[in-house]
C-alpha positions as CSV (number, residue, x, y, z in Angstrom):
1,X,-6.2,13.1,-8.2
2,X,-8.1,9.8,-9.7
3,X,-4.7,7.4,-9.9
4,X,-5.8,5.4,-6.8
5,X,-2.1,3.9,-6.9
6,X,-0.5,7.3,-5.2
7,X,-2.7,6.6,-2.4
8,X,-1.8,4.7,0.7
9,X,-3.1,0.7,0.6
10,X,-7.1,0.8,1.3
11,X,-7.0,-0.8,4.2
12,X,-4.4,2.6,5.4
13,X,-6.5,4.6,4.1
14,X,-9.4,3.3,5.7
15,X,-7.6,3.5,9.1
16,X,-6.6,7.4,7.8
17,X,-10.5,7.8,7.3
18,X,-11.4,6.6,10.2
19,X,-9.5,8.6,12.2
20,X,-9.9,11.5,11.0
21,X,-13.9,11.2,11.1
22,X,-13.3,10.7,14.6
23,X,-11.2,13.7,15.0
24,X,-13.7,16.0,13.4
25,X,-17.0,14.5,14.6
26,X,-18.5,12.8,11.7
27,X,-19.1,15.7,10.1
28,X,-17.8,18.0,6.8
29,X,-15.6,20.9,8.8
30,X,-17.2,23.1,5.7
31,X,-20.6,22.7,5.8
32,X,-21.1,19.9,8.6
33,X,-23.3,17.4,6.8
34,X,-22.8,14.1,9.0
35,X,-21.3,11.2,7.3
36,X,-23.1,8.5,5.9
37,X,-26.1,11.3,5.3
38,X,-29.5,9.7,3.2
39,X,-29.8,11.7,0.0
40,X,-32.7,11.2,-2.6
41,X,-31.7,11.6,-6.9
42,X,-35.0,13.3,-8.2
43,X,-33.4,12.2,-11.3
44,X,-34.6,8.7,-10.9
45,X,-38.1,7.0,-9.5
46,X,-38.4,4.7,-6.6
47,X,-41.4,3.2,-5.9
48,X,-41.1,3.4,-2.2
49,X,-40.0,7.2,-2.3
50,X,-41.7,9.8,-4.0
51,X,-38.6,11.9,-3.5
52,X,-36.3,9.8,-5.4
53,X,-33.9,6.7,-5.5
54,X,-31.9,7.1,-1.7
55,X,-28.7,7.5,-1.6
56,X,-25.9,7.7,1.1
57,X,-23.4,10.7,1.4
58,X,-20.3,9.7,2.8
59,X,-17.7,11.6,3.7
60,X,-14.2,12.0,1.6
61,X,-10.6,12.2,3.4
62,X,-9.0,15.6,0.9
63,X,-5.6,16.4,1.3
64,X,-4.8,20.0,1.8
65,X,-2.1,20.0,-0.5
66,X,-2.9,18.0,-3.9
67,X,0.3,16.3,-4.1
68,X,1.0,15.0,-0.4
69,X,-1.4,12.2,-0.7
70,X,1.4,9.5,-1.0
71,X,2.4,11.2,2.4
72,X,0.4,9.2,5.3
73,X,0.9,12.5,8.1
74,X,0.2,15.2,4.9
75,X,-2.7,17.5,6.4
76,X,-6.3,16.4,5.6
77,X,-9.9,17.6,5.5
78,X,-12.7,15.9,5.8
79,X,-15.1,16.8,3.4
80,X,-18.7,16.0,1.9
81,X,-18.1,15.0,-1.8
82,X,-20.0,19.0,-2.5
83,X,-17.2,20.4,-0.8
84,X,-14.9,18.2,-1.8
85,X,-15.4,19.3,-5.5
86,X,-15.5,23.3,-4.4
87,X,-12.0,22.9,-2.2
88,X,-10.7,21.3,-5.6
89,X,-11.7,24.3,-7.7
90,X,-11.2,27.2,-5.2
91,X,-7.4,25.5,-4.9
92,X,-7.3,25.0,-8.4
93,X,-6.3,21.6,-8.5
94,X,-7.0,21.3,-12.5
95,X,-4.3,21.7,-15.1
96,X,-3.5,25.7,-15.3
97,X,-2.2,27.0,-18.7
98,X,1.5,28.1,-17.6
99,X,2.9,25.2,-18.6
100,X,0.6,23.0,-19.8
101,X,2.6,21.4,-22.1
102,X,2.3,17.3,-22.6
103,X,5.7,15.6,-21.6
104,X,4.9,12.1,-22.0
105,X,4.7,10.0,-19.4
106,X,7.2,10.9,-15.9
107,X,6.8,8.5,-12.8
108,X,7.8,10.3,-9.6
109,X,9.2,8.5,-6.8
110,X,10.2,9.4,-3.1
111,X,11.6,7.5,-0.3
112,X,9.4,8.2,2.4
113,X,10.5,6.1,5.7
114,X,12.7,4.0,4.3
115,X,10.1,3.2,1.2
116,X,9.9,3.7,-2.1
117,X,6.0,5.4,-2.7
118,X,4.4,6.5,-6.0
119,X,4.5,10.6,-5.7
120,X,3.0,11.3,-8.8
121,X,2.2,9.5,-12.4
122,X,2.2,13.0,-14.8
123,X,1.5,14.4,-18.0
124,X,1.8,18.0,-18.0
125,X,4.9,19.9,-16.7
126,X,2.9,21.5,-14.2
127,X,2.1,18.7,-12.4
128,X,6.2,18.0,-12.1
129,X,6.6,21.5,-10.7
130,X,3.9,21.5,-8.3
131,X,4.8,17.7,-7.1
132,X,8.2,18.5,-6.5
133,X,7.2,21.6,-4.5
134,X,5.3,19.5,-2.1
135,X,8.4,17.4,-1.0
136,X,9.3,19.0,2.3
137,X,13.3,19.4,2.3
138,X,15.9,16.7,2.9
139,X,13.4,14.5,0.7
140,X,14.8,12.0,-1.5
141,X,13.3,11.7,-5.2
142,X,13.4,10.0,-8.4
143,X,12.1,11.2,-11.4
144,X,11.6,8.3,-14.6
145,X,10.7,9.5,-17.8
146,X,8.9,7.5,-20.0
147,X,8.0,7.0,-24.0
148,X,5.5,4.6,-25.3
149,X,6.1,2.6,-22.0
150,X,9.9,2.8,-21.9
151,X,12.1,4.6,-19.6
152,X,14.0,7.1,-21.6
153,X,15.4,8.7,-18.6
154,X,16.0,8.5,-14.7
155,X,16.8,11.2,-12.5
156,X,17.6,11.3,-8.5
157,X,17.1,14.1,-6.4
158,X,17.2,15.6,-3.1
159,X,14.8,18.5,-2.2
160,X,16.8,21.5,-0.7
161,X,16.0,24.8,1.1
162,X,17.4,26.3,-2.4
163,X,15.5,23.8,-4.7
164,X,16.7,20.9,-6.1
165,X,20.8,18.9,-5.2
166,X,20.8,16.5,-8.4
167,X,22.6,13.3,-7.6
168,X,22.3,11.4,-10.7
169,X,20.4,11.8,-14.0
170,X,20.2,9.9,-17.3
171,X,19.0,9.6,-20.5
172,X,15.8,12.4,-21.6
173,X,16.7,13.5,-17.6
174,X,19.7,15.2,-18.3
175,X,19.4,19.0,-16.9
176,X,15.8,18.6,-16.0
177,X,17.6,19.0,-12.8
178,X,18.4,22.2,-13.8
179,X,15.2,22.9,-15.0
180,X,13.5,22.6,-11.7
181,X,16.0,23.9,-9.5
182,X,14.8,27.4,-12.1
183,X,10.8,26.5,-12.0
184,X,11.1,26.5,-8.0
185,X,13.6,29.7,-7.5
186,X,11.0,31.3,-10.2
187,X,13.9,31.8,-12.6
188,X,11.2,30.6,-15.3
């Protein structure tokens, strides 16, 4: 996911990083290049090496499940950016055609000790679906549509061992409580 503002605060996710590189060795667990690793781009002359400008490798914190990375104790990997870009595509992290259909703009929010994080900034319905999945149950969410940068509609929502317990919705959000509590019992 590229919005850098469902991520931690850098200097969190620098700790995260850290600790995970040391948890793991310094090394991909896929193909156990070590971090920081000199690399040459053939692609473009240095006149100090015939192989190519150098380059470091370093390695990349990836969250096993896509939509956990708000989530500072979410399961990670600790990948070369190579890898990183195969665990995306083998998990299928880009947009599917079920339901790929546009729906504007919708913020989703959940309170995550005591906090109110960023879950998810999406497009596609999809990417609703699949965020809401990821909240473990007993979670606490808000969902705010929005239109040409106004919020047309604000839902709040408690994840359940059935689905989805709606607690308030407004606006465009009316019965898209409904709507997922059907997505996630694969009603539709």
């Amino acid at each position: 996911m590229n919005n850098h503002k469902v991520y931690p605060p850098r200097s969190i996710w620098q700790v995260m990083r850290e600790e995970a590189l040391a948890r793991v060795g310094y090394r991909c667990e896929l193909c156990g290049l070590p971090d920081a690793s000199l690399s040459f781009n053939e692609h473009k002359p240095h006149p100090f090496y015939p192989q190519g400008k150098p380059y470091h490798l370093y390695l990349q914190l990836a969250h096993k499940q896509q939509y956990q990375t708000w989530n500072r104790e979410a399961e990670t990997l600790v990948l070369c950016p190579s890898c990183h870009r195969k665990f995306d595509v083998q998990h299928q992290r880009k947009k599917g055609v079920k339901r790929n259909a546009p729906v504007g703009l919708v913020v989703l929010w959940v309170w995550y000790k005591g906090q109110r994080c960023l879950a998810a900034e999406v497009r596609f319905f999809d990417d609703v679906f699949h965020t809401v999945a990821a909240f473990s149950t007993g979670f606490l969410f808000e969902v705010e549509a929005e239109m040409l940068t106004c919020v047309v509609g604000r839902g709040r929502y408690r994840r359940s061992d059935t689905g989805v317990e709606v607690l308030r919705e407004s606006g465009v959000c009316k019965s898209f409580g409904t709507l997922l509590q059907e997505v996630l019992q694969g009603v539709c």
